[in-house]
mmCIF file of the C-alpha atoms, coordinates in Angstrom:
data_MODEL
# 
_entry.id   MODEL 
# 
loop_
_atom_site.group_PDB 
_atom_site.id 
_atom_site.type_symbol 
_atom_site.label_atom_id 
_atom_site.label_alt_id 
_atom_site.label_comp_id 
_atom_site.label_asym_id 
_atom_site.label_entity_id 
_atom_site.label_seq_id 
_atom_site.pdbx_PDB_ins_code 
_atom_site.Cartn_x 
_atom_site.Cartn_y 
_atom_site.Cartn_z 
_atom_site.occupancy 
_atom_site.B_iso_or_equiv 
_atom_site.pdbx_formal_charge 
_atom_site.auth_seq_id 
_atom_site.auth_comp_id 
_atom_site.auth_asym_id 
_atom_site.auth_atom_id 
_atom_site.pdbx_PDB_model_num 
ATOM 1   C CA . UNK A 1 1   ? 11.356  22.835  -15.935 1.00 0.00 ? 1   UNK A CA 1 
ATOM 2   C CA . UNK A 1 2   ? 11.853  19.411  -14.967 1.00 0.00 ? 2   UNK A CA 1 
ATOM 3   C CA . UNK A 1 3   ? 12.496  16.075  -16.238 1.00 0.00 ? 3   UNK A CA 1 
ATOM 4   C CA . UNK A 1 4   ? 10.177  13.678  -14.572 1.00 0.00 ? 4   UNK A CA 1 
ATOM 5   C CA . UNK A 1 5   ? 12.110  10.738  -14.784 1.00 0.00 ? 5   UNK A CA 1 
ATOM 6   C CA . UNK A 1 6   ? 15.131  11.815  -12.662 1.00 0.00 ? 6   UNK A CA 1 
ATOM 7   C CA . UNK A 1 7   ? 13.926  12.900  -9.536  1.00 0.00 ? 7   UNK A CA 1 
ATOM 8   C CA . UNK A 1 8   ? 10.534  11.751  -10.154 1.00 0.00 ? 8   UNK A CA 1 
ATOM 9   C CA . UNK A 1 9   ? 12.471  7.991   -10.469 1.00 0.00 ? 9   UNK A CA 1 
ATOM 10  C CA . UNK A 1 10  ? 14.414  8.181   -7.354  1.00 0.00 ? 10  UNK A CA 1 
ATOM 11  C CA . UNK A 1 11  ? 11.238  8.539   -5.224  1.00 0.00 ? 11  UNK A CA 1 
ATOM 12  C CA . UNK A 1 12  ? 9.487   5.942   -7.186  1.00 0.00 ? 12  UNK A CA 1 
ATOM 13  C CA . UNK A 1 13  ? 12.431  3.212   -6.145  1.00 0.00 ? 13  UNK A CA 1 
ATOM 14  C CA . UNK A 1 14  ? 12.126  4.954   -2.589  1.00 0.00 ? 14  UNK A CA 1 
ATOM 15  C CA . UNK A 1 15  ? 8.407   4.014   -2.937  1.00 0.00 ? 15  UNK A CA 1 
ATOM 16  C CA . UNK A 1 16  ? 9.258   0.983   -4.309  1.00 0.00 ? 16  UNK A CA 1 
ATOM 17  C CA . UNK A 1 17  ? 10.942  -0.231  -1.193  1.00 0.00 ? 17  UNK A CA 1 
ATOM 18  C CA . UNK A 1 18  ? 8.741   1.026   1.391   1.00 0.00 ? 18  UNK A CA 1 
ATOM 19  C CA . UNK A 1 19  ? 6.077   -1.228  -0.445  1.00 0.00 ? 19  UNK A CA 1 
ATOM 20  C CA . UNK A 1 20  ? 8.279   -4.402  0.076   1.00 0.00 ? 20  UNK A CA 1 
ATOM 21  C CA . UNK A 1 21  ? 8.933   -3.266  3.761   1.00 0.00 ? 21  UNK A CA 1 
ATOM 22  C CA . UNK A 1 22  ? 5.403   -3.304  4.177   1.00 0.00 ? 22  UNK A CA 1 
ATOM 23  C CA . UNK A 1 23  ? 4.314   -6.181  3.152   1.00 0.00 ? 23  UNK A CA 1 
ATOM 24  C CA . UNK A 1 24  ? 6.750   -7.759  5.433   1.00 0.00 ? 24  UNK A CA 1 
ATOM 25  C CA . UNK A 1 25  ? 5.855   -6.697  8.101   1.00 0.00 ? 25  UNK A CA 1 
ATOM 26  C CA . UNK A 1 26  ? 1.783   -7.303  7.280   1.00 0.00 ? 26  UNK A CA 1 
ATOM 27  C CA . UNK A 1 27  ? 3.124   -10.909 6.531   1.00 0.00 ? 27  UNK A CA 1 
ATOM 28  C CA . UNK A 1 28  ? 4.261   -11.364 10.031  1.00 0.00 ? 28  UNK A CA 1 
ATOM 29  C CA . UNK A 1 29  ? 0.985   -9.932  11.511  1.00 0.00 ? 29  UNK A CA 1 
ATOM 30  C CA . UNK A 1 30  ? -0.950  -11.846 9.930   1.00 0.00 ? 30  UNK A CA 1 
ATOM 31  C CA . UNK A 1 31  ? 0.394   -14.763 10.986  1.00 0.00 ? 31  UNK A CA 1 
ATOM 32  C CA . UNK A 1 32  ? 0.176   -13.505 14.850  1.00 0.00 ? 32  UNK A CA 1 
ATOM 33  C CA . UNK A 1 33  ? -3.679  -12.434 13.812  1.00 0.00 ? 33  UNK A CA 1 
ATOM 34  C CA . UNK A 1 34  ? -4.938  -15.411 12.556  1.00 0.00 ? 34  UNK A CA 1 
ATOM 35  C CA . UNK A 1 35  ? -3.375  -17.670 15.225  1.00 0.00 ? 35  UNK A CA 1 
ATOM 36  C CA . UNK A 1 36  ? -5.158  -15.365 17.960  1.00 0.00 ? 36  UNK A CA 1 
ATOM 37  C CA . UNK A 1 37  ? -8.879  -16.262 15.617  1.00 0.00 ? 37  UNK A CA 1 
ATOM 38  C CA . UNK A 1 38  ? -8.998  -12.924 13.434  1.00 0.00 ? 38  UNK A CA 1 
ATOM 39  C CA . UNK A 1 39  ? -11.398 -13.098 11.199  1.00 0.00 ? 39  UNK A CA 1 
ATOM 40  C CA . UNK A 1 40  ? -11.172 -11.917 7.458   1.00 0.00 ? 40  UNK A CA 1 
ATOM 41  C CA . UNK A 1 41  ? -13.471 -9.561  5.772   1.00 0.00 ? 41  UNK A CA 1 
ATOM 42  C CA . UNK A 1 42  ? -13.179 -7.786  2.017   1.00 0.00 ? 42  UNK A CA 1 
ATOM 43  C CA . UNK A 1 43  ? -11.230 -11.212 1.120   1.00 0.00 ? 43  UNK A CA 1 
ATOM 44  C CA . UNK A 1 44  ? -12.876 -10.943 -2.663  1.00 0.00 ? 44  UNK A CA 1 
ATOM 45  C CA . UNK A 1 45  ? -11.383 -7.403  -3.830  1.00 0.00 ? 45  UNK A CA 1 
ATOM 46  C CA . UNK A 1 46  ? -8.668  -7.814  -2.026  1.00 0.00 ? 46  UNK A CA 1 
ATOM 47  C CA . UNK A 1 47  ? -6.542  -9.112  -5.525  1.00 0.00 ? 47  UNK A CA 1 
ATOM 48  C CA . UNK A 1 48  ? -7.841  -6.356  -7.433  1.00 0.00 ? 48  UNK A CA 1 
ATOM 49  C CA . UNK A 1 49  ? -6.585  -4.083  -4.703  1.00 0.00 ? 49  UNK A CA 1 
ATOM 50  C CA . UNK A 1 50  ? -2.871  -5.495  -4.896  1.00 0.00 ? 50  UNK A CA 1 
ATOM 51  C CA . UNK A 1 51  ? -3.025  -5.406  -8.688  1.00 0.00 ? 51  UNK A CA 1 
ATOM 52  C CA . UNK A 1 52  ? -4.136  -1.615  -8.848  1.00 0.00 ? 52  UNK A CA 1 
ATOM 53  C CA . UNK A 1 53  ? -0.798  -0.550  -6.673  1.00 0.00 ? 53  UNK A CA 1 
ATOM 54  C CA . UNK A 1 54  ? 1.536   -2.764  -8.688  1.00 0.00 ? 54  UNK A CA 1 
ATOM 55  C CA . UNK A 1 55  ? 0.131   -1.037  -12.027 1.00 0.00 ? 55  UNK A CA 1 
ATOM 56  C CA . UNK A 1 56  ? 0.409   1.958   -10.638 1.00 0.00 ? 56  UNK A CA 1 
ATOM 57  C CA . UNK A 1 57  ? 4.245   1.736   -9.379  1.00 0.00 ? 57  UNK A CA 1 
ATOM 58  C CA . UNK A 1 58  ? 5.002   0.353   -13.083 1.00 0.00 ? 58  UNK A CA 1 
ATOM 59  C CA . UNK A 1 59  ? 2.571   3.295   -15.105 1.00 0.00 ? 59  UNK A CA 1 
ATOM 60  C CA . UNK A 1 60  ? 4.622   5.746   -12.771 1.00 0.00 ? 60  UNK A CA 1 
ATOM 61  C CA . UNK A 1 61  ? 7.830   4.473   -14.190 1.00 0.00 ? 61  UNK A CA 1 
ATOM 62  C CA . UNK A 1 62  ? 6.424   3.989   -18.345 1.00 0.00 ? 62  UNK A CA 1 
ATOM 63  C CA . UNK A 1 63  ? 4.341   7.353   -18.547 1.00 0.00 ? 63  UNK A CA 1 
ATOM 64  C CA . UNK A 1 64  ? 6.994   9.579   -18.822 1.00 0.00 ? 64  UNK A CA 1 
ATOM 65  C CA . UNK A 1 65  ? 9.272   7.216   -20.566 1.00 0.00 ? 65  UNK A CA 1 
ATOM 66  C CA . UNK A 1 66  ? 6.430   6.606   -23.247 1.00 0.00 ? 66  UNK A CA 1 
ATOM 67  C CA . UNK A 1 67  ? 5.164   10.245  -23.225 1.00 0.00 ? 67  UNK A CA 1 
ATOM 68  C CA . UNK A 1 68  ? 7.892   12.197  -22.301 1.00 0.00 ? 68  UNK A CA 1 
ATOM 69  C CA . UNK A 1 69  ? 7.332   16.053  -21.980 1.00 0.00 ? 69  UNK A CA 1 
ATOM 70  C CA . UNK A 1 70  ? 8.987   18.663  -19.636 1.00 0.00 ? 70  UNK A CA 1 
ATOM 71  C CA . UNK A 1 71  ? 7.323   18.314  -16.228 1.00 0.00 ? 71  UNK A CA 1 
ATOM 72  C CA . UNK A 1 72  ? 7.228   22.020  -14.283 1.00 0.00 ? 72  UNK A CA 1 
ATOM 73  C CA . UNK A 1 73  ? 8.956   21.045  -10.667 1.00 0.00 ? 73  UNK A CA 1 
ATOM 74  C CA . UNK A 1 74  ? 6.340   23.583  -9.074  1.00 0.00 ? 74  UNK A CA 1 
ATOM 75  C CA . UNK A 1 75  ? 4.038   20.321  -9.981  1.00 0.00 ? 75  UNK A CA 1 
ATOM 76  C CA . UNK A 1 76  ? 6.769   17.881  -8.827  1.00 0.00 ? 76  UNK A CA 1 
ATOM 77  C CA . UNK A 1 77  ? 8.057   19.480  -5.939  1.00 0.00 ? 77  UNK A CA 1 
ATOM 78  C CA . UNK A 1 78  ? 4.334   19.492  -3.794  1.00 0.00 ? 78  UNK A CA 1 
ATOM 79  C CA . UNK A 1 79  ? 3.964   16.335  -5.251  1.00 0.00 ? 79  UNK A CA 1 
ATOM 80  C CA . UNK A 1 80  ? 6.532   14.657  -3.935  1.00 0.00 ? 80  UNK A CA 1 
ATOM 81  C CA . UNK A 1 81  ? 5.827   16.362  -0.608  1.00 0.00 ? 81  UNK A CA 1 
ATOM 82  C CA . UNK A 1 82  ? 2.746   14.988  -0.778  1.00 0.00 ? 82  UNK A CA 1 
ATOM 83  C CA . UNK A 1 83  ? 3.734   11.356  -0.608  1.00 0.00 ? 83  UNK A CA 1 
ATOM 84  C CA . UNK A 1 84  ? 6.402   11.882  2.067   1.00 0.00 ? 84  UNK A CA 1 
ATOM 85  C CA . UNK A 1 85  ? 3.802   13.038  4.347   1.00 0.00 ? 85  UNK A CA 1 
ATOM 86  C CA . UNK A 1 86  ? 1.471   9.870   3.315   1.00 0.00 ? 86  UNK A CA 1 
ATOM 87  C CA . UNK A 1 87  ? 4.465   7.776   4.150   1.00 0.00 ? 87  UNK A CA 1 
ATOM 88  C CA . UNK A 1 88  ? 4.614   9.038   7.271   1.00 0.00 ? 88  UNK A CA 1 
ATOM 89  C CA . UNK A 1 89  ? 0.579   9.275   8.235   1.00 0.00 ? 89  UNK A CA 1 
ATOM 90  C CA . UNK A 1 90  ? 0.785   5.296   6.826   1.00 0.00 ? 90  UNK A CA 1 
ATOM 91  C CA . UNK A 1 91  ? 3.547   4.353   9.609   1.00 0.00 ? 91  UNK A CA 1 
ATOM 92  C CA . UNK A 1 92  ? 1.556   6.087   11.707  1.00 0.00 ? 92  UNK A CA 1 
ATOM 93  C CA . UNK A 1 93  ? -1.179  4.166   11.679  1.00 0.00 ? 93  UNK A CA 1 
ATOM 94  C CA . UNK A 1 94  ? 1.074   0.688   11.867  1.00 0.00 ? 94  UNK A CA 1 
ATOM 95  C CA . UNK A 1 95  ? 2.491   2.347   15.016  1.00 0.00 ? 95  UNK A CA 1 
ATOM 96  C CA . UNK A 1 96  ? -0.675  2.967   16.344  1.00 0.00 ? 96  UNK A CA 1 
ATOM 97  C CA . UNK A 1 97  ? -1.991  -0.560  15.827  1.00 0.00 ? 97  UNK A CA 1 
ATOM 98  C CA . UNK A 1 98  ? 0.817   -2.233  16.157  1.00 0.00 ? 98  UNK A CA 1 
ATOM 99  C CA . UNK A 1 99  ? 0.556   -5.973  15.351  1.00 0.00 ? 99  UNK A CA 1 
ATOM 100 C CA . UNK A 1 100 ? -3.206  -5.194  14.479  1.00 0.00 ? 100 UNK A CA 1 
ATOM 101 C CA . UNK A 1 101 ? -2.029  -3.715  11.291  1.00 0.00 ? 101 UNK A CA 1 
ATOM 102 C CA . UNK A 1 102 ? -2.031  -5.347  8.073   1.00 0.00 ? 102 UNK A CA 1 
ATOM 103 C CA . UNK A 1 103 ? -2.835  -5.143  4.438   1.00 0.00 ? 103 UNK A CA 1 
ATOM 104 C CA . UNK A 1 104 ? -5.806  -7.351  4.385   1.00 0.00 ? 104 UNK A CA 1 
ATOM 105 C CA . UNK A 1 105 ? -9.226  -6.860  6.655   1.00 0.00 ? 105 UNK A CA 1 
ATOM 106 C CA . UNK A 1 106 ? -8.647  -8.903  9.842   1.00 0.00 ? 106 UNK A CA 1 
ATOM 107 C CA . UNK A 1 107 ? -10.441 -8.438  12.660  1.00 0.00 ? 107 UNK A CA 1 
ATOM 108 C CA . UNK A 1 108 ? -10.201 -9.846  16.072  1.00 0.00 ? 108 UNK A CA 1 
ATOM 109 C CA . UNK A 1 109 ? -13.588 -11.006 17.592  1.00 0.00 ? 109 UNK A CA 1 
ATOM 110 C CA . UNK A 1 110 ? -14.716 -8.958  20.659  1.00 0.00 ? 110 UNK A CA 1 
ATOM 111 C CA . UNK A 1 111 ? -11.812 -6.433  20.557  1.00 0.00 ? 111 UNK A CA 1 
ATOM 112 C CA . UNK A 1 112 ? -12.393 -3.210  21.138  1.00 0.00 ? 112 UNK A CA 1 
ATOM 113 C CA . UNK A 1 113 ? -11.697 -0.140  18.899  1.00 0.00 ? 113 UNK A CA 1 
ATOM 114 C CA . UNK A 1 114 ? -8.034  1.745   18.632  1.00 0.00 ? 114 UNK A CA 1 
ATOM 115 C CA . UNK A 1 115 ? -9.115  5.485   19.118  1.00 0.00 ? 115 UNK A CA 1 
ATOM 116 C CA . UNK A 1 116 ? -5.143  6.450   19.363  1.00 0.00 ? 116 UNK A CA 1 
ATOM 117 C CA . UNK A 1 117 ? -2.821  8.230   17.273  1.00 0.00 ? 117 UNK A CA 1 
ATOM 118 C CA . UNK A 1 118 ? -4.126  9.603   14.043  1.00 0.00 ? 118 UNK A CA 1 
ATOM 119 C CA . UNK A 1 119 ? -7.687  7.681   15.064  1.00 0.00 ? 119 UNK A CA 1 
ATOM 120 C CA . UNK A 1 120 ? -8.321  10.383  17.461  1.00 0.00 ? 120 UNK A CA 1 
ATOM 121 C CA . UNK A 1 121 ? -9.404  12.199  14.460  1.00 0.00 ? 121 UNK A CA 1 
ATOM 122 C CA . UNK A 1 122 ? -10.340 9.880   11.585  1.00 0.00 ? 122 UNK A CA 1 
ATOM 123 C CA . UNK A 1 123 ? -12.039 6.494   11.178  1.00 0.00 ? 123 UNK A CA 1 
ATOM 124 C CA . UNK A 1 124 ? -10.256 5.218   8.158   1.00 0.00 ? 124 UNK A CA 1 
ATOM 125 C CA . UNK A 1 125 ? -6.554  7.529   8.464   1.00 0.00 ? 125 UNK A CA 1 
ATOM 126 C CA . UNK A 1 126 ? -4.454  4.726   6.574   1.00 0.00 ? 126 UNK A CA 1 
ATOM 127 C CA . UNK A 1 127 ? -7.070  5.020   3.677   1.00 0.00 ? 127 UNK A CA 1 
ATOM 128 C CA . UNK A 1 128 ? -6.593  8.878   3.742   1.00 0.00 ? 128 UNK A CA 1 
ATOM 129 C CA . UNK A 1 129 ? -2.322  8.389   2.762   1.00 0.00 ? 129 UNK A CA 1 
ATOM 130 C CA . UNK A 1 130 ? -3.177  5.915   0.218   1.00 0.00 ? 130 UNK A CA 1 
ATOM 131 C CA . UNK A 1 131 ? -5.837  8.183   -1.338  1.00 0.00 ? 131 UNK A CA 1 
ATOM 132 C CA . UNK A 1 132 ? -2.777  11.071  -1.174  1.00 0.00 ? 132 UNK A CA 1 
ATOM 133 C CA . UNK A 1 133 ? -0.071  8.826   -2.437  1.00 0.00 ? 133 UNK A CA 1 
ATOM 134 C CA . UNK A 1 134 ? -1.936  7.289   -5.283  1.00 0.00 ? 134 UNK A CA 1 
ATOM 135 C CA . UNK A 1 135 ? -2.527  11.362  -6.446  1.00 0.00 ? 135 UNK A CA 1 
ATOM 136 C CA . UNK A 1 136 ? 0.445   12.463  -5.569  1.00 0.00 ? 136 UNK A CA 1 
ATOM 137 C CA . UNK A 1 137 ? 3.324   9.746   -6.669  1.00 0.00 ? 137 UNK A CA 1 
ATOM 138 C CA . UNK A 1 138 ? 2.318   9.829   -10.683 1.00 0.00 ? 138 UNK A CA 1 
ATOM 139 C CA . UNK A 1 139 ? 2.531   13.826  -10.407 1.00 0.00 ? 139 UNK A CA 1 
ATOM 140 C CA . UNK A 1 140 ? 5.596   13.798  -8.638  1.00 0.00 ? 140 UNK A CA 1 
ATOM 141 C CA . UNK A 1 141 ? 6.813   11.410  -11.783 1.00 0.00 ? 141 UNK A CA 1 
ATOM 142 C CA . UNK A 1 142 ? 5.696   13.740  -14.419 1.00 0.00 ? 142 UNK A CA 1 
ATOM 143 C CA . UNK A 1 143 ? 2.778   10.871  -14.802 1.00 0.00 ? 143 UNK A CA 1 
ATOM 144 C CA . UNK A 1 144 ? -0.622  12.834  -14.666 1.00 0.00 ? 144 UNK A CA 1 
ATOM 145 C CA . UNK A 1 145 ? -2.962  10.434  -16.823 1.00 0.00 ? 145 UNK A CA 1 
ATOM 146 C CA . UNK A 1 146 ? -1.870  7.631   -14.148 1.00 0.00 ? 146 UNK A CA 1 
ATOM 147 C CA . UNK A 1 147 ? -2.743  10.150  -11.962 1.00 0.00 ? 147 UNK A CA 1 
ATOM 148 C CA . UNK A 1 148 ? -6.043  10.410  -13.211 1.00 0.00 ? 148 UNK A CA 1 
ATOM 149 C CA . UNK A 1 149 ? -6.606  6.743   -13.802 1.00 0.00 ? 149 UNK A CA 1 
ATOM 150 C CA . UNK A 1 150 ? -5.227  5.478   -10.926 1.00 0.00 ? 150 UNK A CA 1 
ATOM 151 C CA . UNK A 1 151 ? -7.267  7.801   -8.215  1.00 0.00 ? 151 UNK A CA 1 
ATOM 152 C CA . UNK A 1 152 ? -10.760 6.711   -10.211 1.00 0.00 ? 152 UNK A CA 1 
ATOM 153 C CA . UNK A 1 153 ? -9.973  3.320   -9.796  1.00 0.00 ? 153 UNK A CA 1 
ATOM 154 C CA . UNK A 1 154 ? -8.541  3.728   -6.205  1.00 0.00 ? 154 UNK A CA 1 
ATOM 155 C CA . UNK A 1 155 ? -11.935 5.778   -4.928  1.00 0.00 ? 155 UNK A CA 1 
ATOM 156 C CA . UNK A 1 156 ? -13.944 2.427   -6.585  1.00 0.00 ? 156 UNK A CA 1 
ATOM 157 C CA . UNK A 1 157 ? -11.691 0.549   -4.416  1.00 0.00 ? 157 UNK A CA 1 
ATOM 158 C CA . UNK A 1 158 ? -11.752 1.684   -1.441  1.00 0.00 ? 158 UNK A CA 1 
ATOM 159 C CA . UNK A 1 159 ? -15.283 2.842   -1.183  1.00 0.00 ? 159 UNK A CA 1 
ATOM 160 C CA . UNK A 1 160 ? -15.709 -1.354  -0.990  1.00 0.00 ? 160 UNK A CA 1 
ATOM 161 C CA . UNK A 1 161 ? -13.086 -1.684  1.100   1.00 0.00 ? 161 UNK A CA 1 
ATOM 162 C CA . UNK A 1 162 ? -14.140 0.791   3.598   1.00 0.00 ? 162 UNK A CA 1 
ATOM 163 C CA . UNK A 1 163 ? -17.968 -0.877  3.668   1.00 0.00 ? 163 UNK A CA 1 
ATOM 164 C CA . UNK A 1 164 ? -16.264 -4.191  3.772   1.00 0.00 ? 164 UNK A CA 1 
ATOM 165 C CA . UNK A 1 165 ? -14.399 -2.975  6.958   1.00 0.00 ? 165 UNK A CA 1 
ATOM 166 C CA . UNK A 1 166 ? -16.911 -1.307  8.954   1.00 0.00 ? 166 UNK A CA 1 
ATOM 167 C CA . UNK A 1 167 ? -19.424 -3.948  8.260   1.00 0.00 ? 167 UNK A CA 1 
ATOM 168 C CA . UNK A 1 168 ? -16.663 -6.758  9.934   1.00 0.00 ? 168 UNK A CA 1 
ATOM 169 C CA . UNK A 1 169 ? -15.764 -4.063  12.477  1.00 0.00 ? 169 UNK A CA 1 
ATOM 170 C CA . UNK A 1 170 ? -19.671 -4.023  14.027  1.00 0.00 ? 170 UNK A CA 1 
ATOM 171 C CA . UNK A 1 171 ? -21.360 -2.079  16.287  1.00 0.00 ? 171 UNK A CA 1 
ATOM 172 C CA . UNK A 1 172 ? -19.257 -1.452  18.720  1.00 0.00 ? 172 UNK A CA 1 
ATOM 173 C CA . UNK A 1 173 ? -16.672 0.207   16.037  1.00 0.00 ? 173 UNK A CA 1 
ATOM 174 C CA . UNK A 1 174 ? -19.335 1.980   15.010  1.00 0.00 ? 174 UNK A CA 1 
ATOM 175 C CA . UNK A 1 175 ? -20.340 3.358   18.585  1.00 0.00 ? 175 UNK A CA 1 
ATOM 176 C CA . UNK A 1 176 ? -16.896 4.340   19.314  1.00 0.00 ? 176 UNK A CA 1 
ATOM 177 C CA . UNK A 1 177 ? -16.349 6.361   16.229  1.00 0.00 ? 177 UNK A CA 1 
ATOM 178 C CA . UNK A 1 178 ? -19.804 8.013   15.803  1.00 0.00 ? 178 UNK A CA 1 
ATOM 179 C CA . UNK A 1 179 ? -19.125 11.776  14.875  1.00 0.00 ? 179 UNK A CA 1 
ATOM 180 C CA . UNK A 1 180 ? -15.643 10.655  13.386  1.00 0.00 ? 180 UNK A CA 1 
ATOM 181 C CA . UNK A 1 181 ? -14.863 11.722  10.030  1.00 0.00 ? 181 UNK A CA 1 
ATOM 182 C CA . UNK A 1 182 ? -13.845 8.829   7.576   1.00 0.00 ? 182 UNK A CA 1 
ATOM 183 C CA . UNK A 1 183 ? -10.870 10.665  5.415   1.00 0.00 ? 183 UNK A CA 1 
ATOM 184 C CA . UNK A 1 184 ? -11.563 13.907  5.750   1.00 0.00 ? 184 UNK A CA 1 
ATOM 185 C CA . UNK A 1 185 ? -10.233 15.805  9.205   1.00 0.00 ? 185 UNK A CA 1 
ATOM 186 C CA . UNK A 1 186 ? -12.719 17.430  10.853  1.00 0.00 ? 186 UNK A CA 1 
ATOM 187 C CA . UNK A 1 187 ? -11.838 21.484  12.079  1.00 0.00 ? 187 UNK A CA 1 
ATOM 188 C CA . UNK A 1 188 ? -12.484 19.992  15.562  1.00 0.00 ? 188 UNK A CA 1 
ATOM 189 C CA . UNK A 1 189 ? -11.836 16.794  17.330  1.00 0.00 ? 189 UNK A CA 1 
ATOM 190 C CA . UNK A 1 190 ? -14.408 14.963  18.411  1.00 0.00 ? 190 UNK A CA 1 
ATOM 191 C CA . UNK A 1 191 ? -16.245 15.962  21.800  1.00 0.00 ? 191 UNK A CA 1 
ATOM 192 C CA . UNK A 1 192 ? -15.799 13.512  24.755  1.00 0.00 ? 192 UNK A CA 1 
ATOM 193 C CA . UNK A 1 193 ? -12.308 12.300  23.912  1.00 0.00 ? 193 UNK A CA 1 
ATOM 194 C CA . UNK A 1 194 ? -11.655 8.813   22.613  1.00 0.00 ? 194 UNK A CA 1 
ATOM 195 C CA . UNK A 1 195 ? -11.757 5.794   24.610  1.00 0.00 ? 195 UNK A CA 1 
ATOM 196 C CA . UNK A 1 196 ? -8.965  3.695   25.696  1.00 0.00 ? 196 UNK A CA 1 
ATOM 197 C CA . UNK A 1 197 ? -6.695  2.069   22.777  1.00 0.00 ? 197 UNK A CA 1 
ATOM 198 C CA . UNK A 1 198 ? -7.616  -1.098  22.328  1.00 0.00 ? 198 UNK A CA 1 
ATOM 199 C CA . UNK A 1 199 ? -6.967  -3.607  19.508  1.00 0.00 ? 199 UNK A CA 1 
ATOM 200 C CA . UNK A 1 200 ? -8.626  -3.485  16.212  1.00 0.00 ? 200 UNK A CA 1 
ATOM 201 C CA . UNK A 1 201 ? -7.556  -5.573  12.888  1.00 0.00 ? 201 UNK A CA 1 
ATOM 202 C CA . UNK A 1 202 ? -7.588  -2.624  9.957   1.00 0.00 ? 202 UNK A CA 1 
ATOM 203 C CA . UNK A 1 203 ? -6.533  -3.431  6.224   1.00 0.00 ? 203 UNK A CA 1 
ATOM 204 C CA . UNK A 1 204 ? -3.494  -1.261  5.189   1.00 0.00 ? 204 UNK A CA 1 
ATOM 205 C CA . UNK A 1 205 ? -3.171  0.500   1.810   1.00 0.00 ? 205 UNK A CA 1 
ATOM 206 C CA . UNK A 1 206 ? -3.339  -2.104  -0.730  1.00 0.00 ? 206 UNK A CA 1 
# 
């Protein structure tokens, strides 16, 4: 058995961290988006969006302190897995759009879609890790009613954030990705490969 507040709180501060290097960097590209005329889109849940991932970094760290029980580490362990690999499917994505990546919907006017990187395969990838982190990072903390919670709230969320997005993306974005799963990967790529990378503003995962 495990205790979920030792290991569970090292990956939380870990987490933590990676949030504030984050929101650097979407800082700085939004600044660069806006001054080339980006547009923004999904402005009015956007607050509701930031306040869901702060509550959920702080029930994380008061679950287990407030309900403490043994946590099994054959929970923690995958858990924890879990939200390394989201980590590294969300820098991914920021790779892959470059300064066309932020946290909030903005959307350059007459660019044309990124089909690159983990967009080859999905429409929405950097919604896919924050659906896996938000499940995962309460397990991995011995935290499973945040778990619960948080992953309710989350699909509400993101269900508007995803309409939000594809409505400011148009029909073009919609052309481009036609056959292209949203979060889920399909067992095949896509027939008649992707079209060149191009830009396109996506929100990140807050």
């Amino acid at each position: 058995m495990l205790s979920a507040p030792g290991p569970g709180r090292l990956l939380l501060l870990l987490v933590a961290a990676e949030r504030v290097a984050e929101l650097l960097v979407s800082r700085r590209h939004e600044r660069r988006l806006r001054a080339r005329g980006a547009v923004e889109a999904g402005r009015g849940h956007y607050p509701a969006m930031v306040a869901l991932h702060a509550a959920l970094l702080a029930a994380c760290a008061l679950e287990p302190w407030l309900l403490p029980a043994p946590w099994p580490l054959a929970a923690a362990a995958p858990a924890a897995a879990l939200v390394l690999v989201a980590q590294g499917l969300r820098w991914w994505v920021v790779a892959t759009l470059g300064e066309r990546w932020s946290t909030r919907v903005l959307v350059l006017p007459e660019a044309a879609p990124v089909r690159a990187g983990p967009y080859r395969w999905l429409r929405h990838p950097n919604y896919l890790a924050v659906a896996v982190e938000v499940a995962a990072l309460p397990l991995a903390c011995g935290a499973w009613r945040t778990a619960v919670v948080a992953s309710l709230l989350d699909a509400a969320l993101l269900r508007l954030r995803i309409r939000a997005e594809e409505r400011a993306l148009g029909p073009g974005w919609a052309r481009a990705f036609q056959g292209v799963p949203r979060l889920v990967p399909a067992a095949r790529p896509p027939r008649g490969g992707p079209p060149p990378a191009a830009e396109r503003g996506e929100g990140g995962a807050r």
